[in-house]
PDB file of the backbone (N, CA, C, O) and the ligand in Angstrom, with CONECT records:
HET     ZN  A 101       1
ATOM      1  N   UNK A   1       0.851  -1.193   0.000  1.00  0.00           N
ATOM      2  CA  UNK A   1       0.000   0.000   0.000  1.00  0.00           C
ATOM      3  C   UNK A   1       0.887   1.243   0.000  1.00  0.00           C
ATOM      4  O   UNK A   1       1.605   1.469   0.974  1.00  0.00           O
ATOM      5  N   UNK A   2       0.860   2.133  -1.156  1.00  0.00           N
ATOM      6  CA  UNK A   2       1.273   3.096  -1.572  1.00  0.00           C
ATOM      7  C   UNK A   2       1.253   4.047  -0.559  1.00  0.00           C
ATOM      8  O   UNK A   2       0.125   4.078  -0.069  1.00  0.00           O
ATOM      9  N   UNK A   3       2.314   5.151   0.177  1.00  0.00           N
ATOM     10  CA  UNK A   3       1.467   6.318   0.471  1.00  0.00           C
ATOM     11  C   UNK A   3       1.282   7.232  -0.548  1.00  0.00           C
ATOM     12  O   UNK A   3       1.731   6.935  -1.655  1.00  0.00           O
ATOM     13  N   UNK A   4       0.574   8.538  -0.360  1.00  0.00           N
ATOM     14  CA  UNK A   4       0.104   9.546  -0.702  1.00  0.00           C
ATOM     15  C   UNK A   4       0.339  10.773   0.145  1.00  0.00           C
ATOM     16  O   UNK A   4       0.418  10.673   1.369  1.00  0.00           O
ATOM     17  N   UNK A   5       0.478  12.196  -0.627  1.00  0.00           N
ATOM     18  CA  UNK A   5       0.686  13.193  -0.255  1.00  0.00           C
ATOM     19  C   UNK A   5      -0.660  14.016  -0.156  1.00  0.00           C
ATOM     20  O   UNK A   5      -1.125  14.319  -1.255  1.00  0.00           O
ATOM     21  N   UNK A   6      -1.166  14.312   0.628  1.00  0.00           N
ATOM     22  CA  UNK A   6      -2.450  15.383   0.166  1.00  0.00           C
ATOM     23  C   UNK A   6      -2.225  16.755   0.916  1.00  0.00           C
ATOM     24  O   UNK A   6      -2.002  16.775   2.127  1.00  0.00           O
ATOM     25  N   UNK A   7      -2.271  17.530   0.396  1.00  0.00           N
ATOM     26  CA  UNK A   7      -2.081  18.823   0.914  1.00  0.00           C
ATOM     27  C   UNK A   7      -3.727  19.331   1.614  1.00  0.00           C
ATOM     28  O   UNK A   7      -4.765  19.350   0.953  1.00  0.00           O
ATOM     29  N   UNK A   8      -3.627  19.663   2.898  1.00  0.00           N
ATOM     30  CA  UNK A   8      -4.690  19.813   3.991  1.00  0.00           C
ATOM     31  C   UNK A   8      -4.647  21.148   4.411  1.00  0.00           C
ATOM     32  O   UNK A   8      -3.803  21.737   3.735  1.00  0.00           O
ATOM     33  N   UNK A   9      -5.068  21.729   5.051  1.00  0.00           N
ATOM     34  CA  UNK A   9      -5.971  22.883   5.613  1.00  0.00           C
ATOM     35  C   UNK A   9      -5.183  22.782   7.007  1.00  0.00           C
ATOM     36  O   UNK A   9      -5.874  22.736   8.024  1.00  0.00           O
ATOM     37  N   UNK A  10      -3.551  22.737   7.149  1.00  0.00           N
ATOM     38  CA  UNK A  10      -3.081  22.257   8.569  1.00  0.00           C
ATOM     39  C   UNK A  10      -2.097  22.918   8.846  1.00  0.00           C
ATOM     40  O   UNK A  10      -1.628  23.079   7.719  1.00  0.00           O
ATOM     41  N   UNK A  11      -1.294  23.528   9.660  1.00  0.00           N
ATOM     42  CA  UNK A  11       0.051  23.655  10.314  1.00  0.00           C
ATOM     43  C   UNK A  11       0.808  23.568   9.268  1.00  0.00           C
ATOM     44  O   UNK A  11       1.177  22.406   9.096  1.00  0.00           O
ATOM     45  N   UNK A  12       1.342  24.564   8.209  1.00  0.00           N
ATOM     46  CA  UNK A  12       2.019  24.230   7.298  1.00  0.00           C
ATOM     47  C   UNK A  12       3.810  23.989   7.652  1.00  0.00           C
ATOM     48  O   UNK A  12       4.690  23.671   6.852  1.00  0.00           O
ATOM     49  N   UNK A  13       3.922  24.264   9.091  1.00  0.00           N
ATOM     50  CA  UNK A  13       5.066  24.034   9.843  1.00  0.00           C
ATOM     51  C   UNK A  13       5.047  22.394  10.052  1.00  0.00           C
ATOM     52  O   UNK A  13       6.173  21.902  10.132  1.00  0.00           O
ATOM     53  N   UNK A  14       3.922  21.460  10.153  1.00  0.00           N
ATOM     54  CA  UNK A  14       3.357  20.660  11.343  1.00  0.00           C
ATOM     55  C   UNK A  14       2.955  19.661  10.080  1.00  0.00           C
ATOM     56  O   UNK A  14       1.760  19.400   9.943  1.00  0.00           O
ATOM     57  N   UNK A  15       3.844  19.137   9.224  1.00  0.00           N
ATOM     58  CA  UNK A  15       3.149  17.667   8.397  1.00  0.00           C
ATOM     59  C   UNK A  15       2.279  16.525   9.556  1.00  0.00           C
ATOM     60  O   UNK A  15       2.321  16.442  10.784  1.00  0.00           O
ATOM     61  N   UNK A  16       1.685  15.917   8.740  1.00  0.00           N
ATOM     62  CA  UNK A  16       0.823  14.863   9.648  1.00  0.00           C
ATOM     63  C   UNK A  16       0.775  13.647   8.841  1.00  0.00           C
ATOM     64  O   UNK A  16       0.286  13.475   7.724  1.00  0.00           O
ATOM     65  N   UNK A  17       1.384  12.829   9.631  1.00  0.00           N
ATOM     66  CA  UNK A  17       0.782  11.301   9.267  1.00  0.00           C
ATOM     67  C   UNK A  17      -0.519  11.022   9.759  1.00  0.00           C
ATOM     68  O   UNK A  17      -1.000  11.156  10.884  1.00  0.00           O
ATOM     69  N   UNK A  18      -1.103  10.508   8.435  1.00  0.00           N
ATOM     70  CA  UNK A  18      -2.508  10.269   8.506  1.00  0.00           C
ATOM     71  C   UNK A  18      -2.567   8.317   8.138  1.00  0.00           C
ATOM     72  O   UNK A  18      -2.552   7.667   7.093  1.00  0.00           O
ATOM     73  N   UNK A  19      -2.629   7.992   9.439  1.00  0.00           N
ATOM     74  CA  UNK A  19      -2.405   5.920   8.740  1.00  0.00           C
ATOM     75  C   UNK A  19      -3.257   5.543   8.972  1.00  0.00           C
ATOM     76  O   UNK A  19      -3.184   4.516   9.646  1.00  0.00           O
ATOM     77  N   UNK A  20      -4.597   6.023   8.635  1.00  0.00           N
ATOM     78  CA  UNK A  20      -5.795   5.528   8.004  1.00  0.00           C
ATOM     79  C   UNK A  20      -5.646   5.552   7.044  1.00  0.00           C
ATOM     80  O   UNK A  20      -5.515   4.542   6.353  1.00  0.00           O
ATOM     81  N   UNK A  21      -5.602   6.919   6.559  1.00  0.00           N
ATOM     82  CA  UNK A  21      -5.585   7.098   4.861  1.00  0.00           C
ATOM     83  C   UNK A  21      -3.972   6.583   4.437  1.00  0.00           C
ATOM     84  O   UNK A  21      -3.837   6.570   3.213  1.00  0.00           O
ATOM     85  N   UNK A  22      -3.321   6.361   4.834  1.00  0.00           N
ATOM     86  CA  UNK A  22      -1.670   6.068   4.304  1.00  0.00           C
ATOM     87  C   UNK A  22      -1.239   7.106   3.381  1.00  0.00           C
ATOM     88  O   UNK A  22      -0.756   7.047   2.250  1.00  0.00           O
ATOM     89  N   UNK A  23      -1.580   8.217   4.269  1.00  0.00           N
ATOM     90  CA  UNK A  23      -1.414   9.545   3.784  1.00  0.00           C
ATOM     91  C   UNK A  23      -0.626  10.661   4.750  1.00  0.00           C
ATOM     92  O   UNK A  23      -0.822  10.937   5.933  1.00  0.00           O
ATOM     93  N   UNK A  24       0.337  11.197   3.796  1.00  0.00           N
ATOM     94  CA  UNK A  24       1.101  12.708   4.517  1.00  0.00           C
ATOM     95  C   UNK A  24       0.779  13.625   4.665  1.00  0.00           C
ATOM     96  O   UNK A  24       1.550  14.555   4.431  1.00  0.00           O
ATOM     97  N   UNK A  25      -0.133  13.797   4.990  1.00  0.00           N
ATOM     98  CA  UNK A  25      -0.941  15.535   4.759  1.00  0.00           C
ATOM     99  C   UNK A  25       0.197  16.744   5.498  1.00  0.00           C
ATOM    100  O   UNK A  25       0.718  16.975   6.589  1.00  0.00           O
ATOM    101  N   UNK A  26       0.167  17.242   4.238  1.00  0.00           N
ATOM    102  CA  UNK A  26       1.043  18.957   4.221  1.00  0.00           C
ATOM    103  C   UNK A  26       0.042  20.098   4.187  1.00  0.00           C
ATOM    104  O   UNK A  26      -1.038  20.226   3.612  1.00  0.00           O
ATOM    105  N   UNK A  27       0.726  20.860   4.962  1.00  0.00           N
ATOM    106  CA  UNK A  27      -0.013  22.135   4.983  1.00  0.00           C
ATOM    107  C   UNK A  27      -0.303  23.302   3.350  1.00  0.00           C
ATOM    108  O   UNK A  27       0.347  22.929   2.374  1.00  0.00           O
ATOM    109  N   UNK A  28      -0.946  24.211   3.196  1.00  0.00           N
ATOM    110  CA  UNK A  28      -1.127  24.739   2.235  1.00  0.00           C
ATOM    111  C   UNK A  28       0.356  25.756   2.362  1.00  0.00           C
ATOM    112  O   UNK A  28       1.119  26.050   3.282  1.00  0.00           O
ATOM    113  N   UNK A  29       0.256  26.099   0.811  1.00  0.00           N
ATOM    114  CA  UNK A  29       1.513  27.379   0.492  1.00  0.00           C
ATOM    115  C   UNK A  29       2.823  26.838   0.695  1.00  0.00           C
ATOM    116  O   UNK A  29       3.852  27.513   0.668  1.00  0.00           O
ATOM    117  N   UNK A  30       2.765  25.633   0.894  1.00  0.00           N
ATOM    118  CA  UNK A  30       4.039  25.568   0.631  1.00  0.00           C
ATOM    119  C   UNK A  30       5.235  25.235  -0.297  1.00  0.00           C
ATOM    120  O   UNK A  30       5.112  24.056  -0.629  1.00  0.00           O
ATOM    121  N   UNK A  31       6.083  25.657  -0.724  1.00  0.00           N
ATOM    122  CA  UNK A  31       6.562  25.634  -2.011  1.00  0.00           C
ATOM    123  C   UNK A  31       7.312  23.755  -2.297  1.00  0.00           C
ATOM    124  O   UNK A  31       7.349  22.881  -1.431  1.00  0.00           O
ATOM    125  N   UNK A  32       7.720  23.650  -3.484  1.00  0.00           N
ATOM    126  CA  UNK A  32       7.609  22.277  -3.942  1.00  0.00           C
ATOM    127  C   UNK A  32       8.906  21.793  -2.916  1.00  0.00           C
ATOM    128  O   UNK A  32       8.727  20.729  -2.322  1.00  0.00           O
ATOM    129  N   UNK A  33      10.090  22.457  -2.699  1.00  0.00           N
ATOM    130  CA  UNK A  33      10.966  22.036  -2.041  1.00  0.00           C
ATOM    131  C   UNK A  33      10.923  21.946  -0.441  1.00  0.00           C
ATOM    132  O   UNK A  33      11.698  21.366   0.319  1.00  0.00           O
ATOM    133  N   UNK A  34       9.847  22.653  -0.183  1.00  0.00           N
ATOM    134  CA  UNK A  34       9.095  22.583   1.210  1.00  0.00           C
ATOM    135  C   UNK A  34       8.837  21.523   1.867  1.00  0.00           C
ATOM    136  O   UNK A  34       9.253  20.906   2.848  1.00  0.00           O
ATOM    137  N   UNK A  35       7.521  21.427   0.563  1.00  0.00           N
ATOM    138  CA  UNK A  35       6.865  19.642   0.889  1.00  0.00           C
ATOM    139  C   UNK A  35       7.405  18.581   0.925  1.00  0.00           C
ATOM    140  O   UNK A  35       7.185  17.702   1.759  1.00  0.00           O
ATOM    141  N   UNK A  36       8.741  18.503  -0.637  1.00  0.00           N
ATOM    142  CA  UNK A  36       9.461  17.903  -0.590  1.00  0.00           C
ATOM    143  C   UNK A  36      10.045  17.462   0.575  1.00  0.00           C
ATOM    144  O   UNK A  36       9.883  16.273   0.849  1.00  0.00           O
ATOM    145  N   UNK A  37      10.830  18.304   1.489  1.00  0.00           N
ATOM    146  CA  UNK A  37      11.855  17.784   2.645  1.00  0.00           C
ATOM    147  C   UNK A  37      10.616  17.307   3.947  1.00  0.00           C
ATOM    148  O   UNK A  37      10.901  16.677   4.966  1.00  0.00           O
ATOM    149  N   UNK A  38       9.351  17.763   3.598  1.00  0.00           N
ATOM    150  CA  UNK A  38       8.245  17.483   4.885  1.00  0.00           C
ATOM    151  C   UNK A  38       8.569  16.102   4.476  1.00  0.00           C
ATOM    152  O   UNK A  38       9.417  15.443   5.078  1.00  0.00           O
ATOM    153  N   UNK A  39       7.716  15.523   3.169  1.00  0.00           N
ATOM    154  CA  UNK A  39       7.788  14.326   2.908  1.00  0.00           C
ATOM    155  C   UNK A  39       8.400  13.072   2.874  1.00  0.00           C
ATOM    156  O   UNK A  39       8.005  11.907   2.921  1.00  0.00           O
ATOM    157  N   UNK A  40      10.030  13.934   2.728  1.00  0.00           N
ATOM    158  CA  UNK A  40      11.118  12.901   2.926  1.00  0.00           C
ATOM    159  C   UNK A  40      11.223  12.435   4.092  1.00  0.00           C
ATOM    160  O   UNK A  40      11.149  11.220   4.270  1.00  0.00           O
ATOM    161  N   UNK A  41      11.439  13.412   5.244  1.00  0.00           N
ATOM    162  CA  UNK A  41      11.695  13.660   6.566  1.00  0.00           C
ATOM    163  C   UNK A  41      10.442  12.194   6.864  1.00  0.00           C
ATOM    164  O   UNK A  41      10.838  11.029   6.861  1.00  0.00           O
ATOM    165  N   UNK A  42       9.231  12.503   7.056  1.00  0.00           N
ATOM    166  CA  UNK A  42       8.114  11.907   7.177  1.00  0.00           C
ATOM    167  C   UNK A  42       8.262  10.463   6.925  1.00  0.00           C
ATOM    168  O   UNK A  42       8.054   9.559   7.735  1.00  0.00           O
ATOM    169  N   UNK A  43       8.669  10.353   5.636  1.00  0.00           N
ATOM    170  CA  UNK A  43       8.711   8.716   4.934  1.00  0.00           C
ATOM    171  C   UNK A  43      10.015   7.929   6.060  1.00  0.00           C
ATOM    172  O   UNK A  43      10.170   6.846   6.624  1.00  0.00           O
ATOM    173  N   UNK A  44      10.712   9.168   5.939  1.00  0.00           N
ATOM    174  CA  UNK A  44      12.279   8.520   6.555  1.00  0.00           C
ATOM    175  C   UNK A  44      11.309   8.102   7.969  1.00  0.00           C
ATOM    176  O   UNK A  44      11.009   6.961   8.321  1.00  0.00           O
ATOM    177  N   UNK A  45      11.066   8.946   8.404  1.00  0.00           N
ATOM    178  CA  UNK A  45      10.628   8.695   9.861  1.00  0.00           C
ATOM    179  C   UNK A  45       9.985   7.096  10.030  1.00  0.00           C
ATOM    180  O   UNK A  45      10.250   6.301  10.931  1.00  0.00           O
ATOM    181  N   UNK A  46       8.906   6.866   8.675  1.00  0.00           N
ATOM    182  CA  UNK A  46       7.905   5.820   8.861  1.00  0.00           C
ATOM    183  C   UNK A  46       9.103   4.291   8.224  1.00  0.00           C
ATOM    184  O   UNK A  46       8.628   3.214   7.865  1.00  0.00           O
ATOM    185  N   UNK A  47      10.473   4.566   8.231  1.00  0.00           N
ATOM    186  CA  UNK A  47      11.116   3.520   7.723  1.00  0.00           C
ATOM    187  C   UNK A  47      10.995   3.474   6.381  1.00  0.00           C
ATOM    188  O   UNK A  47      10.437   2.442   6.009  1.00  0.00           O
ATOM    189  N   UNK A  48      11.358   4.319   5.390  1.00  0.00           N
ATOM    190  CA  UNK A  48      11.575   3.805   4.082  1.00  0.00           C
ATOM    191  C   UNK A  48      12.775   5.157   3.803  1.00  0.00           C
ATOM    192  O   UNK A  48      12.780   6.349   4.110  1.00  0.00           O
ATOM    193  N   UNK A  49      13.539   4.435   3.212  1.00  0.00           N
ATOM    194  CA  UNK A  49      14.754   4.879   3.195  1.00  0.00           C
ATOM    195  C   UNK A  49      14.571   6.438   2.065  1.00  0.00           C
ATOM    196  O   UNK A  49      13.422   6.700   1.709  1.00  0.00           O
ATOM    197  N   UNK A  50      15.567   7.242   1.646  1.00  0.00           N
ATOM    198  CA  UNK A  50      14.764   8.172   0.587  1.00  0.00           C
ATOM    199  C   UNK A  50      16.665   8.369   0.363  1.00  0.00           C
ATOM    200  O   UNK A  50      17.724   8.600   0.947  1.00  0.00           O
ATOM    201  N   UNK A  51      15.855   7.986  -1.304  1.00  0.00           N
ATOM    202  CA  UNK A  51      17.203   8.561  -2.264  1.00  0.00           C
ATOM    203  C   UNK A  51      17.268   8.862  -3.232  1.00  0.00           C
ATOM    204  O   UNK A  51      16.371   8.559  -4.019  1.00  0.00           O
ATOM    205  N   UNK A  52      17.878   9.275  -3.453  1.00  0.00           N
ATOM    206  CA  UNK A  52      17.810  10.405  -4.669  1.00  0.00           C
ATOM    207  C   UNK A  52      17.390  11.815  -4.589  1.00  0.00           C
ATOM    208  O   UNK A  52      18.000  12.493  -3.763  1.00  0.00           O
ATOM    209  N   UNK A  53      16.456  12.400  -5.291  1.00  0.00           N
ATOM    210  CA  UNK A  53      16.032  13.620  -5.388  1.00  0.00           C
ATOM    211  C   UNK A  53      14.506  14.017  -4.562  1.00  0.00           C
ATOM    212  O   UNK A  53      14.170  14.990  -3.886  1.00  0.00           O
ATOM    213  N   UNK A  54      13.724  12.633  -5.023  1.00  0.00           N
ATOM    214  CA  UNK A  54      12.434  12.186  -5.009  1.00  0.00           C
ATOM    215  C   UNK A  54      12.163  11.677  -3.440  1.00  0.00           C
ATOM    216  O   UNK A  54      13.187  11.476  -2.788  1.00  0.00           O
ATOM    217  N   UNK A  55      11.074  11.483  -2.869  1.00  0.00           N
ATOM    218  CA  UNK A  55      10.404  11.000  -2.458  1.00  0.00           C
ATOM    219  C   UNK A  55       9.617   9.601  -2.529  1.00  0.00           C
ATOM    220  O   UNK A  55       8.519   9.306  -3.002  1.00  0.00           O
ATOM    221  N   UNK A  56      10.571   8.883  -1.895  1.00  0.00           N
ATOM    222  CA  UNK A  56      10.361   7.257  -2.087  1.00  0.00           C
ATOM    223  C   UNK A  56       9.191   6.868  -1.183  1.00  0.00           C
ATOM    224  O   UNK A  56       8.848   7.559  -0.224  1.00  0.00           O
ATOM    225  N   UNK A  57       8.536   5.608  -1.577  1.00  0.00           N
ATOM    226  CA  UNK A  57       7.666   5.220  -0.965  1.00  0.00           C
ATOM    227  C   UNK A  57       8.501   3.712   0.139  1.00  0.00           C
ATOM    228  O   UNK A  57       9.654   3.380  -0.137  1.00  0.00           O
ATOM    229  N   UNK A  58       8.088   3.325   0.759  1.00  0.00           N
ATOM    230  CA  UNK A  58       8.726   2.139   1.474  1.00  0.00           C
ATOM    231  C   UNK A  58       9.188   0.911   0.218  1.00  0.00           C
ATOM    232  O   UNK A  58      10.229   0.254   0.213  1.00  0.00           O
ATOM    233  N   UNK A  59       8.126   0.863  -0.743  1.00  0.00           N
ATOM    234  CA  UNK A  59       8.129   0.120  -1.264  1.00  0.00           C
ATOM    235  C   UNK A  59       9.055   0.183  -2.423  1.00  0.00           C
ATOM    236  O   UNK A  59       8.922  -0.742  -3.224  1.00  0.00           O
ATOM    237  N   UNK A  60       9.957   1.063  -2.688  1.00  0.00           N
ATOM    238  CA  UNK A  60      10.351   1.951  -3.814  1.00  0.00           C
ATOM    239  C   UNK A  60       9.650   2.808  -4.555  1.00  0.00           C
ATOM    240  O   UNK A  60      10.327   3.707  -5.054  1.00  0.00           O
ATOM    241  N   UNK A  61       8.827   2.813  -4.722  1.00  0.00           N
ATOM    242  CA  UNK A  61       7.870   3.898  -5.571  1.00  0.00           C
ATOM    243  C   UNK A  61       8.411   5.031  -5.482  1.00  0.00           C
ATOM    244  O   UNK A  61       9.041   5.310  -4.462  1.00  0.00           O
ATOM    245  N   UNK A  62       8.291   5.922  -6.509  1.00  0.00           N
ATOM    246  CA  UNK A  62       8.343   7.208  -6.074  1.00  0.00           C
ATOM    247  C   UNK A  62       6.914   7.815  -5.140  1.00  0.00           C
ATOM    248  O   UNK A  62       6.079   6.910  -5.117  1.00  0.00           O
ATOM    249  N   UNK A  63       6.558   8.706  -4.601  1.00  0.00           N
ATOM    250  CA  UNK A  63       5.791   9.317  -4.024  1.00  0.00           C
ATOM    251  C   UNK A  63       5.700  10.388  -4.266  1.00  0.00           C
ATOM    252  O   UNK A  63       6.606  11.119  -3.867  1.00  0.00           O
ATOM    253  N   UNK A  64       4.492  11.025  -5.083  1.00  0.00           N
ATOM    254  CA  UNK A  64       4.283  11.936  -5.860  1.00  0.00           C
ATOM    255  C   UNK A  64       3.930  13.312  -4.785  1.00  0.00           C
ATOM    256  O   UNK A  64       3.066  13.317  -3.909  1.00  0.00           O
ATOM    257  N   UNK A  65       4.765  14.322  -5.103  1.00  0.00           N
ATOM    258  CA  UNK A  65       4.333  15.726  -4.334  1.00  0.00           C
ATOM    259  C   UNK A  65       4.091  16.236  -4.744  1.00  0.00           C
ATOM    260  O   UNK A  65       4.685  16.540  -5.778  1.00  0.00           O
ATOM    261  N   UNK A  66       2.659  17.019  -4.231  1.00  0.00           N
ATOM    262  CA  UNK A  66       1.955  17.918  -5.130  1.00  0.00           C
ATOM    263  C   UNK A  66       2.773  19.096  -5.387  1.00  0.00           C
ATOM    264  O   UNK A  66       3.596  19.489  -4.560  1.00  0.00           O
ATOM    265  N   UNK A  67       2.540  19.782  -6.713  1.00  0.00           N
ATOM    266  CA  UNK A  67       3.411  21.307  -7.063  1.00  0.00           C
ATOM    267  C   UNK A  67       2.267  22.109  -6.247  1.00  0.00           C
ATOM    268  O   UNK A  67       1.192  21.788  -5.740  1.00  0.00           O
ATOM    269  N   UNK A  68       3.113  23.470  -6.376  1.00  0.00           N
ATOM    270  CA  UNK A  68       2.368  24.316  -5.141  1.00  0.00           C
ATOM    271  C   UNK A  68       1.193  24.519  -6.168  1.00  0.00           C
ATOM    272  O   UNK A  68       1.263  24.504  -7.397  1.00  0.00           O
ATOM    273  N   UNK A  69       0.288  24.678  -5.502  1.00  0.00           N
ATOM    274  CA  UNK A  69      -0.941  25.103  -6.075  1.00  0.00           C
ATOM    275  C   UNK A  69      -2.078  25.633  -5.018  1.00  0.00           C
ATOM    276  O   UNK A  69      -3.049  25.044  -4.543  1.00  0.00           O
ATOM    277  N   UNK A  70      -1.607  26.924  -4.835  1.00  0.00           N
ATOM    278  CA  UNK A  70      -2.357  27.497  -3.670  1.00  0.00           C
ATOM    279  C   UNK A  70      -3.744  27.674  -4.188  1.00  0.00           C
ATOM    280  O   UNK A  70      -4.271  27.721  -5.300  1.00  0.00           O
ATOM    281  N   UNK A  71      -4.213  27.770  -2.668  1.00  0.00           N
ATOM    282  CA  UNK A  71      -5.845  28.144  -2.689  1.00  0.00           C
ATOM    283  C   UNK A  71      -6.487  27.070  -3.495  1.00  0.00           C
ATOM    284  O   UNK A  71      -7.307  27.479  -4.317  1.00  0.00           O
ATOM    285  N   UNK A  72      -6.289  25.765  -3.436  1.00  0.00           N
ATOM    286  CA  UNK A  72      -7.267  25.602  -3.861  1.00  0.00           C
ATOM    287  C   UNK A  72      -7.815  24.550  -3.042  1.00  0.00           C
ATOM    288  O   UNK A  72      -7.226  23.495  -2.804  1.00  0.00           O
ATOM    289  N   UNK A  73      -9.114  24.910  -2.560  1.00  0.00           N
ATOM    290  CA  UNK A  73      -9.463  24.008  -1.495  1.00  0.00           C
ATOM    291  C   UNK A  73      -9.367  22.390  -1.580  1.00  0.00           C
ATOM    292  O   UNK A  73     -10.038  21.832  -2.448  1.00  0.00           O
ATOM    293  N   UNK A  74      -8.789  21.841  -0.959  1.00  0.00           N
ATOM    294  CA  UNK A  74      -8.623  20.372  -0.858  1.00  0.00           C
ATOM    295  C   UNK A  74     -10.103  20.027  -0.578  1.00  0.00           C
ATOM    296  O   UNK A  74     -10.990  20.709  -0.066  1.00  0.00           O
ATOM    297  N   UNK A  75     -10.109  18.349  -1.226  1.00  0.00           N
ATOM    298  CA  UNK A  75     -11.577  17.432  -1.154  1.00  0.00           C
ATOM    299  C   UNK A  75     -12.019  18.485  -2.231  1.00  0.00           C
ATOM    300  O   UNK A  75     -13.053  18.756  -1.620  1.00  0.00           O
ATOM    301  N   UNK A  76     -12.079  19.218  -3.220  1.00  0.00           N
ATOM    302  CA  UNK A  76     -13.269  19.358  -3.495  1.00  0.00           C
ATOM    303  C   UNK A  76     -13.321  19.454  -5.425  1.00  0.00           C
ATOM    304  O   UNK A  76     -14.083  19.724  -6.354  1.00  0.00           O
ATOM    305  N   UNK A  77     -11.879  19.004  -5.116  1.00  0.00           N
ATOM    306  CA  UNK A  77     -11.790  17.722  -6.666  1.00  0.00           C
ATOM    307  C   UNK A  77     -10.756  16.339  -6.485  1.00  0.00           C
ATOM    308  O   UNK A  77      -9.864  16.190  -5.650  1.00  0.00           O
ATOM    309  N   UNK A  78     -11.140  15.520  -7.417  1.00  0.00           N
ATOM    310  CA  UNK A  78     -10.515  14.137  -6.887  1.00  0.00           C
ATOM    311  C   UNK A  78      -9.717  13.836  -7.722  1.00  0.00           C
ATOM    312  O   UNK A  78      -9.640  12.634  -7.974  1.00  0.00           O
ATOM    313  N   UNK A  79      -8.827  14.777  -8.465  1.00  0.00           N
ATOM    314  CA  UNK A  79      -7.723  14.432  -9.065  1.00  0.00           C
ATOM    315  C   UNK A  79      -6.131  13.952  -8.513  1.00  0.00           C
ATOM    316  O   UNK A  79      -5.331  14.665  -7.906  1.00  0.00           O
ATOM    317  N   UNK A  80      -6.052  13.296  -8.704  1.00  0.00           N
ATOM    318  CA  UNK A  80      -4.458  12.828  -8.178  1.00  0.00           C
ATOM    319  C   UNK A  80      -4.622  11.087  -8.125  1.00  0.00           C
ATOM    320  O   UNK A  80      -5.091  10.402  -9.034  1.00  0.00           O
ATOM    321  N   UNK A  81      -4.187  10.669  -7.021  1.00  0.00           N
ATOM    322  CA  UNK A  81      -4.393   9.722  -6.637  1.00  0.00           C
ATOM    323  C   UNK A  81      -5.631   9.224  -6.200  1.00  0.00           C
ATOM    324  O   UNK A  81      -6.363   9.920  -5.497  1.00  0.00           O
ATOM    325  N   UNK A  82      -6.045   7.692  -6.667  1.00  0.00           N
ATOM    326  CA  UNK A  82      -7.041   7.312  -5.891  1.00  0.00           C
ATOM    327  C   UNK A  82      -7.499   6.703  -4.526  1.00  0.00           C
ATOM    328  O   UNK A  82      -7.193   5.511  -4.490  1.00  0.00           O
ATOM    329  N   UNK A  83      -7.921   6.986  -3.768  1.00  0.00           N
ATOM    330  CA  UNK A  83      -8.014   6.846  -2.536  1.00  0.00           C
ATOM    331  C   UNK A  83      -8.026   5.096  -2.123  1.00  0.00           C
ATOM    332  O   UNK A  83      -8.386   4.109  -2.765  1.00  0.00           O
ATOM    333  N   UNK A  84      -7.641   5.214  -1.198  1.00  0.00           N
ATOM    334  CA  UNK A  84      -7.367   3.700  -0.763  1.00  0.00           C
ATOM    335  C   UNK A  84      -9.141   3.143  -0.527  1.00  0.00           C
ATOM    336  O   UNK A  84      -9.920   3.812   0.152  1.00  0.00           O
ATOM    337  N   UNK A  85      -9.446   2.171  -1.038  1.00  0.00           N
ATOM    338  CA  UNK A  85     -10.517   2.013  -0.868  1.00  0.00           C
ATOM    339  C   UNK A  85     -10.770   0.510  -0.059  1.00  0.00           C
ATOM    340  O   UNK A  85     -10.239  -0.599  -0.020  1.00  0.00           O
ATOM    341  N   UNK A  86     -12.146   1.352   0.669  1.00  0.00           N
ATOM    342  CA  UNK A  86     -12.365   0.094   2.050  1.00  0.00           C
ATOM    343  C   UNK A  86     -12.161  -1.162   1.444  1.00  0.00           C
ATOM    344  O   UNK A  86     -11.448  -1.256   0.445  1.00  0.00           O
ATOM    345  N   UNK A  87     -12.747  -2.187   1.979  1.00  0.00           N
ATOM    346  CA  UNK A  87     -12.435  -3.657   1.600  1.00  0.00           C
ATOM    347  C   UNK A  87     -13.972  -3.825   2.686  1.00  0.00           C
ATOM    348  O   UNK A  87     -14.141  -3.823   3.905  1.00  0.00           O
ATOM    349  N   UNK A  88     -14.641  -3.925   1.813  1.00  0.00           N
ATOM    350  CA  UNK A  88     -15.961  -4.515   2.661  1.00  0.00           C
ATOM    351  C   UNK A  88     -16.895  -3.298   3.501  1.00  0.00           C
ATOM    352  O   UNK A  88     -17.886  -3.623   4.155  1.00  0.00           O
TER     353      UNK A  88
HETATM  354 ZN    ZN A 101       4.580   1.946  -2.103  1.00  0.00          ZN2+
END
């Protein structure tokens, strides 16, 4: 199970692991190299190693970070990734 980056309505100082959703939620405004080091920092934290430039997933994947794209309210389009979906 992949994570995901979603940029949230939060502490743009203050990333959050979200392990329901197997999601990083980043705060708004922040620029791509911002999120970037939130994300790395974050992944590193949850045990998956990070190399290169990118944002690795545990699994190797890359882990896609959103480009800045202010203001625009999160949830209220469903482009990106698809959400982990229940099982029953
Ligand atoms: Zn993965």
């Amino acid at each position: 199970m992949c994570a995901i980056v979603s940029v949230e309505d939060i502490d743009p100082a203050a990333p959050v692991w979200d392990r329901a959703r197997v999601a990083i939620l980043i705060g708004p405004d922040l620029d791509y190299f911002q999120a970037l080091k939130q994300v790395r920092a974050l992944l590193s934290w949850l045990g998956a190693p990070q190399r290169g430039l990118g944002a690795t997933c545990w699994c190797g994947d890359y882990v896609q970070v959103p480009k800045p794209n202010p203001r625009v309210p999160p949830q209220r389009t469903a482009r990106g990734r698809k959400e982990v979906r229940h099982a029953g």
